[in-house]
N, C-alpha and C positions, 0 to 999 in steps of 0.2 A: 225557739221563737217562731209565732206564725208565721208563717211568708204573709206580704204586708203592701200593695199599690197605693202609691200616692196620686189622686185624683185632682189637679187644679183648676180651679173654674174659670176661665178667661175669655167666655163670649158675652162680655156685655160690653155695650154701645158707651157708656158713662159720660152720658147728656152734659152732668150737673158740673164734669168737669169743664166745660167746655174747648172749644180749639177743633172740630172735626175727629183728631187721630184719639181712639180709644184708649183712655190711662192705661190700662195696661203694657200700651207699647211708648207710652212716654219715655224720655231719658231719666235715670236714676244712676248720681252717679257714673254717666259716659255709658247705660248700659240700658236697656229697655226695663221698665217694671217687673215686666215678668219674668226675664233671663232670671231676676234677681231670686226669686221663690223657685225657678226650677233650676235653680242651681243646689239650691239649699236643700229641697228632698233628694234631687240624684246625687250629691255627696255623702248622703246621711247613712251610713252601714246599716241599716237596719231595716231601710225601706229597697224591698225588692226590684220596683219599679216606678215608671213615674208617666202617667199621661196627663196632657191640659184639653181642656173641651174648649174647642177654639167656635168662633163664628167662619161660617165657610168662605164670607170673603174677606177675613184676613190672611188666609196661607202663607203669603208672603211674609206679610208681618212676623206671622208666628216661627216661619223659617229661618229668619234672621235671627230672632230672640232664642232660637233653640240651636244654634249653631255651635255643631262640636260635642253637643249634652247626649246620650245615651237615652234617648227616653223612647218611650212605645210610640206608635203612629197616632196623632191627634185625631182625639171623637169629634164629631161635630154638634153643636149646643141646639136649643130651641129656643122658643120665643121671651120665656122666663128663666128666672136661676134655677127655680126647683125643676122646668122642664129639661135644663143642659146636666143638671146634678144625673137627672134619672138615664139620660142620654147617656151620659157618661161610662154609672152604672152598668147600664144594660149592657155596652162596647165590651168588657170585663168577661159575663157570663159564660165565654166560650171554654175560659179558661181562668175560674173562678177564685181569685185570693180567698184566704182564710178574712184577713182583715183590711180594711181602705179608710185612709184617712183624704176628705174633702177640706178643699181649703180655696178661699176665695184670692185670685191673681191678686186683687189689687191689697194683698194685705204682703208686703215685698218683702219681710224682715223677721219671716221665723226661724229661731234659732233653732241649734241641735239640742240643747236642753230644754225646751219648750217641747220641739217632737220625740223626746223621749220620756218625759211626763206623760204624754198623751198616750205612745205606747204601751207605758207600763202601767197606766189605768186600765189598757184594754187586756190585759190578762186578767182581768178577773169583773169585767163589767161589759156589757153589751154596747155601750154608749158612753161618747165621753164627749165634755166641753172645758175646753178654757177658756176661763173667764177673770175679771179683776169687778173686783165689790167698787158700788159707785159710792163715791167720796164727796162731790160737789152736791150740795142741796137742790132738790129736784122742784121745780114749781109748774103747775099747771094754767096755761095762757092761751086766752080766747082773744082776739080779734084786738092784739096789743097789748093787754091786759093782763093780768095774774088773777086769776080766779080760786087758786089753794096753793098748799103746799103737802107734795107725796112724801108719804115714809121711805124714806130709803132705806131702810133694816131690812137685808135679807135681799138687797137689787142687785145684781152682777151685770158685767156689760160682756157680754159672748163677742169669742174670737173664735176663728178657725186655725189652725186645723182642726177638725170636729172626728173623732176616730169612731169608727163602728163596728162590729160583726158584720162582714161584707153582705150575708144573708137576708140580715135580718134590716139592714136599709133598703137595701134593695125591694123585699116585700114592702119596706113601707112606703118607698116612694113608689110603688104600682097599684097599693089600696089608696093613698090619697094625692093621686096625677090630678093634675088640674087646681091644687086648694090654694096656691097663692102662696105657700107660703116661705118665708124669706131666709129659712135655717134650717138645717139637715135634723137637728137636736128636737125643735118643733114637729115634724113627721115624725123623729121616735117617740117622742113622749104619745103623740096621738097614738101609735100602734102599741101603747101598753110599756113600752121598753124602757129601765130605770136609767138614766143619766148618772151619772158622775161629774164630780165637777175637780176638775185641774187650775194651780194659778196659772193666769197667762203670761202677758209678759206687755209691759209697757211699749215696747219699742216692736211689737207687732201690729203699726196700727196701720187702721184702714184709709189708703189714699183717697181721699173722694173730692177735692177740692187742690188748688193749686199749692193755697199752704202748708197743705198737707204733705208734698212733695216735698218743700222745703225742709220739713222737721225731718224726712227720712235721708234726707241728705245730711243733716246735723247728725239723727242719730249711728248711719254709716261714718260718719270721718269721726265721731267718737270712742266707736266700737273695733276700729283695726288701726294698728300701724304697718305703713312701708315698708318693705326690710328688702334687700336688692344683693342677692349672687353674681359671683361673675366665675365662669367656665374657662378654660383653655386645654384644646389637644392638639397633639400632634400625629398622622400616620403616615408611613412611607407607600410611596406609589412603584408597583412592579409590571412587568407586561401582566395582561390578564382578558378577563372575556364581560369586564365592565365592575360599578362599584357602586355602591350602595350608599347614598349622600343626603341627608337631610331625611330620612326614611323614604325615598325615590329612588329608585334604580334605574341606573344610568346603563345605558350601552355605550360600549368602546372599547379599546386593545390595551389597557389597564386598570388594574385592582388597587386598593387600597389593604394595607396588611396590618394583620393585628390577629388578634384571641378570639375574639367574637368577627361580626362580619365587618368591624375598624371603620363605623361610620362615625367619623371624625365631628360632624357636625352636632348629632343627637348625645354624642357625648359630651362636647362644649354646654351643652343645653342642660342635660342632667346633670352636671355638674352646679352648675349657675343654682338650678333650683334648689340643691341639696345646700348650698352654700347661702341661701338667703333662710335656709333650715337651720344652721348651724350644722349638721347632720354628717359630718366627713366628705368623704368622696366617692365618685363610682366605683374605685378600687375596693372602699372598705366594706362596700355594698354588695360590689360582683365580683370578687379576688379574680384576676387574672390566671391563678394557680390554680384553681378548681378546671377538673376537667367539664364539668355539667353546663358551661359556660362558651366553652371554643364554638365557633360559628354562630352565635347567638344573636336572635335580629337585636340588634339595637332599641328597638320600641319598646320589646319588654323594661329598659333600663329606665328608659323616659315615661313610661307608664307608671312606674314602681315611685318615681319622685314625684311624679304629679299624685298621687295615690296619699305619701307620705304629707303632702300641702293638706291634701281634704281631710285627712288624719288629724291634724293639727288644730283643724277649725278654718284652714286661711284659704284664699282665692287669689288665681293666677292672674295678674293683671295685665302683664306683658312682657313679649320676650322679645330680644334682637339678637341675632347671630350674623358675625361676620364670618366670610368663608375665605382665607389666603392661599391663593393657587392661579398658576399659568393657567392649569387644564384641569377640568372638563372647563367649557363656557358654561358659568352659571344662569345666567339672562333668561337661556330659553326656557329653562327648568325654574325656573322662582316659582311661578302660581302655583305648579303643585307640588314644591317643597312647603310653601304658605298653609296650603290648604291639608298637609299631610302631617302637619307640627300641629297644627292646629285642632285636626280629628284626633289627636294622640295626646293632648293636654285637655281639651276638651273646651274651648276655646274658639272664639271668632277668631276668622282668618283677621281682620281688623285689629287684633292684638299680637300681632307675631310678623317679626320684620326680619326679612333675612336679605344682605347686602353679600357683594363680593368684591375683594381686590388684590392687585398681584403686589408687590412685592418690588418693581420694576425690573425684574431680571436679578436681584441680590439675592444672596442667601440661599439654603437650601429651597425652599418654596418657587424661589425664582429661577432653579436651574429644575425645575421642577420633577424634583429628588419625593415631593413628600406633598401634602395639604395640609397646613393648621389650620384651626378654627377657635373663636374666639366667641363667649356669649355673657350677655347680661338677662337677668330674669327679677321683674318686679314682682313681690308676692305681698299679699294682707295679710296679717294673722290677731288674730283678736285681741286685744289689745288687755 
């Protein structure tokens, strides 16, 4: 398979939705527009990499929406789409994919079987679009009026992602900079280049309007269900030279003991996730017997579940972990336990709550022999 960048387009202003803030960075679903689509190429096994051309004064925005995701450093757009398209582009050159699929932010809701369509038309075509044939009768209206009716045989209504020969767009968005026009598909046919045409997908539609928002809220809470793990570990505490908790290392004059480096926490967490899988447990995942395994960070475990979620089709919605222990004080360490569960699921720190409390002195915990931990994990999976 070619190696393959996904290109999102996300610097337009979108007047026509109004409200000031660029749909793009609207809420969908508790989540911004865009998170929504660059969530969906960087899960996708297939696509290499993923940059969005952002406008240069949203950074913020865009930092927020891109929180936790793996993607390249954001290109910055121009004044039209076809000028951010070729921006984009150009950002790429240094280190040139084989193939790039463009795809407009505000279309929030492509699936993995939509960009694999797209992909597997591009082995063996230059140029691809999906599209869906129009179905409503098309009438032509002058100044209120109806003055004909068009034939619809043979009309499609183009979606993005629009896949290409990284090449051979590229040349054609440099022969025709400046022409206006409003689709990547449009420059290739002007440069000679045969299109193909892929079905799209109903529920890939484009936000431009507030109701628009709406239906993608309908079609999200139709397309996943909820499903919620819950985690429990336990490790014992010995003298030591500190101990690795929530993927953060701690300094102090004890360790936590186990097989791997026995962080107690990230294991409650990959647990939870594997369990809202169905999928067994960390044991059945990482035998404890295997010697390939002793001293092992923790993060590969919690990597490997959040891995097996995007495998599945589903999206991490949130996790809470509680932590039962005398010692270490968790307090001072929370943000960047938050922020470190967070870069490891891929995820906003706004999705991942980690609490702590003792025990009152009962129990082994409370003679503080050991630290459990305790997690829940909500996950979508497609319904």
């Amino acid at each position: 398979m070619a190696n393959c960048v996904s290109l999102v387009v996300a610097s337009g202003r979108g007047e026509r939705f109004g409200g000031g803030l660029p749909k793009q960075y609207r809420r969908l679903a508790g989540r911004p527009v865009l998170r929504h689509c660059l969530q969906s190429f960087a899960a996708h096994p297939r696509i290499d990499a993923v940059r969005a051309v952002i406008h240069p004064e949203d950074r913020a925005l865009y930092d927020e929406a891109a929180q936790g995701l793996a993607l390249l450093e954001p290109a910055h757009g121009g004044a039209t789409r076809q000028d951010s398209v070729r921006l984009g582009l150009e950002s790429l050159a240094a280190d040139p994919p084989e193939l790039v699929l463009v795809h407009d932010a505000v279309r929030a809701l492509p699936d993995a079987a939509l960009i694999d369509r797209v992909l597997a038309a591009l082995q063996a075509h230059a140029a691809v679009l999906p599209a869906l044939p129009v179905t409503d009768t098309l009438k032509r209206v002058d100044h209120g009026e109806v003055t004909g009716t068009v034939d619809r045989s043979g009309l499609y209504r183009a979606q993005t992602p629009q896949g290409f020969c990284y090449r051979a767009i590229l040349e054609a968005h440099r022969a025709f900079a400046g022409q206006g026009m409003t689709d990547d598909c449009a420059l290739a046919e002007a440069a000679g280049l045969r299109v193909a045409v892929v079905a799209g997908a109903e529920s890939n539609l484009k936000i431009t309007e507030p109701g628009d928002l709406a239906r993608a809220e309908q079609i999200l809470a139709a397309a996943r269900r909820p499903r919620t793990g819950m985690g429990f570990d336990v490790h014992r505490l010995a003298p030591g030279d500190g101990m690795v908790l929530m993927g953060v290392r701690l300094p102090g004059s004890w360790r936590l003991i186990g097989h791997s480096d026995a962080d107690v926490g990230l294991h409650a967490l990959t647990d939870a996730l594997l369990g809202a899988l169905c999928a067994g447990d960390i044991g059945s995942h990482f035998p404890p017997s295997e010697p390939r395994w002793a001293g092992a960070d923790s993060a590969l475990f919690l990597r490997h579940a959040r891995d097996l979620v995007a495998a599945a089709g589903g999206a991490i919605e949130h996790v809470d972990a509680t932590l039962i222990c005398e010692r270490p004080k968790i307090g001072p360490h929370r943000p960047a336990m938050v922020a470190r569960v967070a870069e490891l699921l891929q995820i906003a720190p706004a999705q991942v709550s980690i609490k702590a409390t003792t025990t009152e002195r009962l129990g082994f915990a409370g003679r503080g022999e050991g630290i459990a931990a305790q997690a829940i994990a909500t996950v979508c999976l497609p319904a």
